[in-house]
VOVEX-888954 format. One line per 2 residues: number of its first residue (from 0); for each residue x, y, z of N, C-alpha, C. Coordinates in pm, 1 decimal. Each point is the difference from the previous one (the first is absolute). Layout:
residues N
NUM> X:Y:Z:X:Y:Z:X:Y:Z  ...
end
This chain:
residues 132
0> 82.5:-119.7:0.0:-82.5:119.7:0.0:86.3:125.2:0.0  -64.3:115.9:-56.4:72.9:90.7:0.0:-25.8:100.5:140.0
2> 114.5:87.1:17.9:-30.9:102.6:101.9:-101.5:56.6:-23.5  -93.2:14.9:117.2:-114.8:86.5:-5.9:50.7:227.7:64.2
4> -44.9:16.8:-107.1:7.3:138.8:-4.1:6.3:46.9:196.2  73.5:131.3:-28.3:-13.1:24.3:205.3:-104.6:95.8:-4.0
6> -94.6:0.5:-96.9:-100.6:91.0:90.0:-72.6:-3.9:-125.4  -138.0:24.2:55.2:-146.9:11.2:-125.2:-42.4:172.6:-27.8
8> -81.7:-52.4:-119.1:-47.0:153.7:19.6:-82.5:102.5:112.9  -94.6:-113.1:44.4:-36.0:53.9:143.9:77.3:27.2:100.8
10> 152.4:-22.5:24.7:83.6:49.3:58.1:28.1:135.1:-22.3  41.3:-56.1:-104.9:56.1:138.4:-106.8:-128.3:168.0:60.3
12> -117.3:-66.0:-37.1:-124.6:132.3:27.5:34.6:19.3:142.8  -3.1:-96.7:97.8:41.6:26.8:135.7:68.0:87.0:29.4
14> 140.5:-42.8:-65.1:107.6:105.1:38.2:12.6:130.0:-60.6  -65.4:6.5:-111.7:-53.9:157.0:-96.0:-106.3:114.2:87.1
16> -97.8:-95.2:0.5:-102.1:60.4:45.1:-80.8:24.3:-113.0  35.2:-41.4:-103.3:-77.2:35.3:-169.4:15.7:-137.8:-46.0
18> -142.0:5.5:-91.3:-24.4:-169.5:-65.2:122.2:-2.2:-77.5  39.8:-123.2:13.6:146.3:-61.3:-113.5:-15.1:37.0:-161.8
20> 86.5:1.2:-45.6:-34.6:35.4:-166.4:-15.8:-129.3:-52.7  -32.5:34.3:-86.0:-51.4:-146.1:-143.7:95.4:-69.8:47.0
22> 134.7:36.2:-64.5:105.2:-79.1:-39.7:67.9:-62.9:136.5  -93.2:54.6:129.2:120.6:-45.9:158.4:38.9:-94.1:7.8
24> -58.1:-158.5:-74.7:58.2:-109.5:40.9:184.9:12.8:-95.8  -51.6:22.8:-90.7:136.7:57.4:-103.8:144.9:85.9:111.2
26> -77.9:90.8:34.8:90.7:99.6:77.2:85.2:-60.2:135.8  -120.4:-62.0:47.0:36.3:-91.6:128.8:110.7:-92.2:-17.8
28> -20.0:-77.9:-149.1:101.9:-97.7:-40.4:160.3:47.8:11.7  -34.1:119.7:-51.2:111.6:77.0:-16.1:99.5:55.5:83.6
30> -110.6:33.6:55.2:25.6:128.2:167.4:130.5:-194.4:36.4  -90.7:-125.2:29.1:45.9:-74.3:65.6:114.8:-61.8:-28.6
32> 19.6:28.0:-135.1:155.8:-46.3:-43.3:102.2:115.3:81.1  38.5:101.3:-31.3:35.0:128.1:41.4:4.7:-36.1:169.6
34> -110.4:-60.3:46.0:26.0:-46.6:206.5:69.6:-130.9:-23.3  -2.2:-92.1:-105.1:116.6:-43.8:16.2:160.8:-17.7:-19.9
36> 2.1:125.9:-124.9:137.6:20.3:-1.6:53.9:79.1:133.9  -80.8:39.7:36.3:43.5:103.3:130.6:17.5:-140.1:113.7
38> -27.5:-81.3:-25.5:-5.3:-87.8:122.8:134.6:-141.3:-44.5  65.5:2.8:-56.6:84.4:-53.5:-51.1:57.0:-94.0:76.1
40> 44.7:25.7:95.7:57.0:-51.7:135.3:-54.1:-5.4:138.6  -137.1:25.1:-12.7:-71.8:-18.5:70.9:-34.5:-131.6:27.4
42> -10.3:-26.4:146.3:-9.9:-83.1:73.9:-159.4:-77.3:63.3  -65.4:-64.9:-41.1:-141.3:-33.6:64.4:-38.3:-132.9:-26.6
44> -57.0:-60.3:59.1:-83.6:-129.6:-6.8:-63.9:26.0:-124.4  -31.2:-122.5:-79.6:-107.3:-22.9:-149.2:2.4:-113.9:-6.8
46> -181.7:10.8:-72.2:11.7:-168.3:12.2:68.1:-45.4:-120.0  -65.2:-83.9:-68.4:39.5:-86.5:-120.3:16.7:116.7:-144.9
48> -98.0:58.5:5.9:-44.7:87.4:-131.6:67.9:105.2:32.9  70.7:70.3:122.9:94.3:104.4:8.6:-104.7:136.1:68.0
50> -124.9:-57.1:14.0:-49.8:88.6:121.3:34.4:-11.6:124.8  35.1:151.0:54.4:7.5:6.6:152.2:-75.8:-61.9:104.1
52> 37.3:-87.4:68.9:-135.5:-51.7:127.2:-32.7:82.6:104.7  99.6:87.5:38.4:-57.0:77.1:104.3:-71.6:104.3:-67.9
54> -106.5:27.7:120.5:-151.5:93.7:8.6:87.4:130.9:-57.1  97.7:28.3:99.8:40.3:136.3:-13.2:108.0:53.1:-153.5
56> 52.1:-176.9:1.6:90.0:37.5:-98.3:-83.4:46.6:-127.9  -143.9:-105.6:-24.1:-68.2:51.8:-87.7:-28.8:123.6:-19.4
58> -86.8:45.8:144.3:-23.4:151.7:-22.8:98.0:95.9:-66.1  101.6:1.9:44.4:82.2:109.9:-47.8:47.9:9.2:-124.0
60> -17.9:-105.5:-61.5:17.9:-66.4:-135.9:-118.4:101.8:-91.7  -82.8:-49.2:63.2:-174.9:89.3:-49.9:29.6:115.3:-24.6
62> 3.1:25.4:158.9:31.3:204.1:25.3:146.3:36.9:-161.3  100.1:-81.1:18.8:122.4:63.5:-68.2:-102.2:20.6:-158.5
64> -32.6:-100.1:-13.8:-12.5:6.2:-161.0:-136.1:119.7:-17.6  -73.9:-36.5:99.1:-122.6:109.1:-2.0:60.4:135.6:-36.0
66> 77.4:49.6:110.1:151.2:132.6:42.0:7.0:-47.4:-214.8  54.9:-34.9:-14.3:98.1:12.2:-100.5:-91.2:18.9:-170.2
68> -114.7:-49.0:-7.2:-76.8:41.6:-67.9:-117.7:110.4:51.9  21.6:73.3:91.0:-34.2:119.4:27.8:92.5:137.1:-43.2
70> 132.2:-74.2:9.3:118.5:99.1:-52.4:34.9:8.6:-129.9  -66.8:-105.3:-50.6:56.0:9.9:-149.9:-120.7:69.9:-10.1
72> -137.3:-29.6:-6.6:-159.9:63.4:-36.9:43.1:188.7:24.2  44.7:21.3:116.4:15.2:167.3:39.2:83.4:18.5:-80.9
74> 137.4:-82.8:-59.1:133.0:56.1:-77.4:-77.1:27.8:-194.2  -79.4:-77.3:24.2:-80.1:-9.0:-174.8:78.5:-96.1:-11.3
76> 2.0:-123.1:-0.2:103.3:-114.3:-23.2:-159.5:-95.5:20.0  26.0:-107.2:-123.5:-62.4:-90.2:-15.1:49.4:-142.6:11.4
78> 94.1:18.9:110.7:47.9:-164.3:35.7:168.9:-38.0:-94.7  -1.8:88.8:-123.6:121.5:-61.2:-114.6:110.7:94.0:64.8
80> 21.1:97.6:92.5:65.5:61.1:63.1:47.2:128.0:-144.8  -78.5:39.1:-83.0:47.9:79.5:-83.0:-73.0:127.7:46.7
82> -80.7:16.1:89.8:-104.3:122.2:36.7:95.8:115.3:69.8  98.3:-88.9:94.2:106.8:78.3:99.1:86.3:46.2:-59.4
84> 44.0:-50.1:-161.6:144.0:44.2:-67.1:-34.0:80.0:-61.8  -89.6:63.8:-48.9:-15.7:88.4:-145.0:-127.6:118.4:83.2
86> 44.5:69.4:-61.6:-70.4:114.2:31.8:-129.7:-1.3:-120.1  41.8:-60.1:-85.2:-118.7:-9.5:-144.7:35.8:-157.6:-37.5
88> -103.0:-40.9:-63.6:-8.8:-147.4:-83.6:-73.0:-2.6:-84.3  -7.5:10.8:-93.6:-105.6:-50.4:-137.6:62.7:-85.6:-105.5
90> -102.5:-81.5:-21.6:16.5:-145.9:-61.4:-34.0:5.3:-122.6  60.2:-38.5:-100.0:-46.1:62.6:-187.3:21.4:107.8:-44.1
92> 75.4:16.1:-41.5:135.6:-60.5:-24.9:100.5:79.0:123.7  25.9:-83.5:99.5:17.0:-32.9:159.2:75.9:174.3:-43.6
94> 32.6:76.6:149.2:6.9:80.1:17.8:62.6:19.9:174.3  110.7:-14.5:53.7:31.6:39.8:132.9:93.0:110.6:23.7
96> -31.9:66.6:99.8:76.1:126.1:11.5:-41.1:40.4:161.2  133.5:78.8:49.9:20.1:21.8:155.7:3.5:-147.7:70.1
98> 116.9:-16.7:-23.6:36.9:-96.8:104.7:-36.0:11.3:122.3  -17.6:-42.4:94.1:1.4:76.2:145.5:123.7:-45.1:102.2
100> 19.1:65.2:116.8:112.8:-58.3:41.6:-1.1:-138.3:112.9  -152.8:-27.2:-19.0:4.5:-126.7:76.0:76.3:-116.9:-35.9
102> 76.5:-53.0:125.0:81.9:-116.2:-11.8:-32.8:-111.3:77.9  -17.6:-164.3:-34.2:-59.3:-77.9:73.1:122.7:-2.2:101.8
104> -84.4:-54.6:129.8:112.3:-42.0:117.6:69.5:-85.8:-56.4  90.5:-91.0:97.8:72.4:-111.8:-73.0:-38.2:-104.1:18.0
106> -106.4:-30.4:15.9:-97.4:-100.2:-8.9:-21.0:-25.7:-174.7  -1.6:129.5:-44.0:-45.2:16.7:-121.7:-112.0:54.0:-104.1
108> -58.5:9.9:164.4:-188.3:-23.9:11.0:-6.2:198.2:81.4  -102.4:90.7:-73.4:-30.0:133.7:41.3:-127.1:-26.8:109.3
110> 42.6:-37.0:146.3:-73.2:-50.0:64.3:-13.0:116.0:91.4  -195.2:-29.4:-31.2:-62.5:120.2:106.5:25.4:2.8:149.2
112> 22.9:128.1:29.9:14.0:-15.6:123.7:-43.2:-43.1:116.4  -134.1:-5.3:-37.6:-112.1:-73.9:94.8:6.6:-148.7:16.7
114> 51.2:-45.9:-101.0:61.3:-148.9:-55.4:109.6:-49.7:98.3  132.2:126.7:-25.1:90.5:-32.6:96.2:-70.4:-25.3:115.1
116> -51.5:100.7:-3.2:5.5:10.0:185.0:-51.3:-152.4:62.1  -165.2:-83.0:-74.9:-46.6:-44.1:27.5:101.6:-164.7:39.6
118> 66.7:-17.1:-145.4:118.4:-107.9:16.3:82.1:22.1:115.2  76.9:127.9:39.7:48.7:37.1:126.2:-98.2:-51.9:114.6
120> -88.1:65.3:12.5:-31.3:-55.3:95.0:-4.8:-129.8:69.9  -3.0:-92.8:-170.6:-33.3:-157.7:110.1:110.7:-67.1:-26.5
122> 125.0:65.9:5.6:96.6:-63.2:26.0:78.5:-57.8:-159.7  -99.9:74.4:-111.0:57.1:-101.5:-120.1:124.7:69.0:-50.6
124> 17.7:127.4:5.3:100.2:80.1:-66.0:84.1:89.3:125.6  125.0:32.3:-23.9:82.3:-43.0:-88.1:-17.9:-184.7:36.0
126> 61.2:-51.0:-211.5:15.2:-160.2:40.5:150.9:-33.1:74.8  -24.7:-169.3:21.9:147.6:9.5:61.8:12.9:-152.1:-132.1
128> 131.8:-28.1:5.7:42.6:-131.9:-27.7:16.6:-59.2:125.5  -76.1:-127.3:26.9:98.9:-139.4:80.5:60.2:-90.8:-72.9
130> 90.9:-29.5:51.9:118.9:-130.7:-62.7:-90.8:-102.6:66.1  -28.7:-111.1:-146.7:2.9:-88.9:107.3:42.6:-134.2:12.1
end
């Protein structure tokens, strides 16, 4: 089985306070790759399929990606991370201009801050390596 997504769209409205857009299961997917490059070396129980078992570990999983497609939605970013780099985008015959000076952490991943914080909190970030 595959990993199940860390959070639904009814999360997603939860943590907004505004109904999810069309596309949230899309965004969510997204938002959730992005919580896991940030989580690289992160440390937690999962079962078989690579979901977290703990209650809490889940939650924050939810909250990060919720956080993180709230930040791209406010940045004008639709999940492909091109909303944060360009000051303009038009497609036919493509068109980009104003770079901006955002740079991903070294995660790799332009992770919202609300995101951090939430992974901080339960202990997932910074990751560590164990030898083992």
């Amino acid at each position: 089985m595959a990993r199940q997504p860390y959070a639904t769209p009814e999360a997603l409205t939860a943590w907004t306070g505004h109904p999810a857009p069309a596309d949230a299961e899309r965004l969510l997917a997204r938002a959730g790759e992005d919580i896991d490059s940030a989580l690289l070396t992160a440390v937690y129980a999962a079962d078989e399929d690579g979901d977290p078992t703990d209650p809490e570990v889940r939650a924050a999983l939810s909250d990060a990606t919720c956080a993180q497609v709230e930040y791209q939605l406010a940045a004008g970013d639709d999940g492909t991370g091109a909303g944060g780099r360009w000051d303009s985008v038009s497609i036919g015959p493509v068109s980009l201009s104003g770079r901006s000076s955002t740079t991903a952490e070294t995660s790799g991943v332009d992770l919202a801050p609300r995101a951090d914080r939430a992974l901080r909190r339960a202990g997932l970030t910074p990751g560590r390596v164990i030898a083992w």
